[in-house]
C-alpha positions as CSV (number, residue, x, y, z in Angstrom):
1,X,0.0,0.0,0.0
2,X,0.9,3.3,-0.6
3,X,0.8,6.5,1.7
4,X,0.8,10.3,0.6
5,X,4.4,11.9,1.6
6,X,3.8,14.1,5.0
7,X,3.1,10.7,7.0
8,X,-0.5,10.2,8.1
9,X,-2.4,7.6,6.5
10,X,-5.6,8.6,8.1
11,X,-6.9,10.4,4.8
12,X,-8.8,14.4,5.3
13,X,-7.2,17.0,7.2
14,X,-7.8,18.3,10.6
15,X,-9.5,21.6,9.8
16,X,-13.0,22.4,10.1
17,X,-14.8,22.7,6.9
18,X,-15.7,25.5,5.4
19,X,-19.2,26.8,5.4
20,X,-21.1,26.3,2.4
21,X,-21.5,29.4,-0.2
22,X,-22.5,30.1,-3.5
23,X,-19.7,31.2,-5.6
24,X,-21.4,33.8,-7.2
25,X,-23.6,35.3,-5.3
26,X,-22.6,34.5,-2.0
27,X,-25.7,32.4,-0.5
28,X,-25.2,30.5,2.5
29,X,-26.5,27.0,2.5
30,X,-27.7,25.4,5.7
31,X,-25.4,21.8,6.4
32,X,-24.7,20.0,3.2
33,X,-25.2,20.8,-0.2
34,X,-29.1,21.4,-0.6
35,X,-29.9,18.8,-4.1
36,X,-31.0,21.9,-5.8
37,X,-27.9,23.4,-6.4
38,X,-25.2,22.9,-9.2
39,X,-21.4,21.7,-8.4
40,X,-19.2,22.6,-11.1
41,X,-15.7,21.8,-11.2
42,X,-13.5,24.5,-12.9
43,X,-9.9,24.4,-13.2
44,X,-9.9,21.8,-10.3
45,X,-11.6,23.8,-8.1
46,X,-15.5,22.5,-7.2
47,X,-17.6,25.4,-6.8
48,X,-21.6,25.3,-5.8
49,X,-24.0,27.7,-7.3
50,X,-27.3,27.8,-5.3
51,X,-30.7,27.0,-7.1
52,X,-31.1,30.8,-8.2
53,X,-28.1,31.5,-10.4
54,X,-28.0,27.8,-11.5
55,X,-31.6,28.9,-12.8
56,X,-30.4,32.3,-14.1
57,X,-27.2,30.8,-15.7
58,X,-28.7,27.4,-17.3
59,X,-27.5,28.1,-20.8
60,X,-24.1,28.8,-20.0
61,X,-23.9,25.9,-17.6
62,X,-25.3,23.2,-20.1
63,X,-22.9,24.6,-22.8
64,X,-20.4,24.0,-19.9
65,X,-19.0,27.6,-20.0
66,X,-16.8,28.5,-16.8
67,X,-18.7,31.0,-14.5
68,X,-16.2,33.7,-15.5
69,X,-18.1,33.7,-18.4
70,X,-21.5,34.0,-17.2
C-alpha cells in the first residue's frame, strides 16, 4: 500500500470545513449541499451555485462555460 508523503495515512485534514456558499452570489446553505444546487468543477476547483443563479445561468452551464463567463 501506498501513503501520501507528509506521514498520516488517516486520509482528510484536521481543519474544520468551510461553510457552504454560493460562488457567485454568496448564499449560505444550511449543512450539506441542498440537491438543488449545481457543483461545477473548474480548473480543479468544485464550486456550488445555489438553485437561483443555477436557474439564471442554465445556458451557460449546459454549454459547460466556466462561471467567468457568465
Amino acid at each position: 500500500m501506498t501513503s501520501l508523503p507528509g506521514g498520516s495515512d488517516h486520509g482528510g485534514s484536521s481543519a474544520e470545513p468551510q461553510p457552504l456558499v454560493c460562488a457567485r452570489c454568496g448564499t449560505p446553505a444550511a449543512g450539506p449541499p441542498p440537491p438543488t444546487w449545481t457543483c461545477s468543477v473548474e480548473n480543479g476547483v468544485r464550486q456550488y451555485f445555489c438553485d437561483t443563479c443555477s436557474r439564471e445561468n442554465l445556458r451557460a452551464i449546459e454549454g459547460r462555460l466556466d462561471s467567468a463567463w457568465w
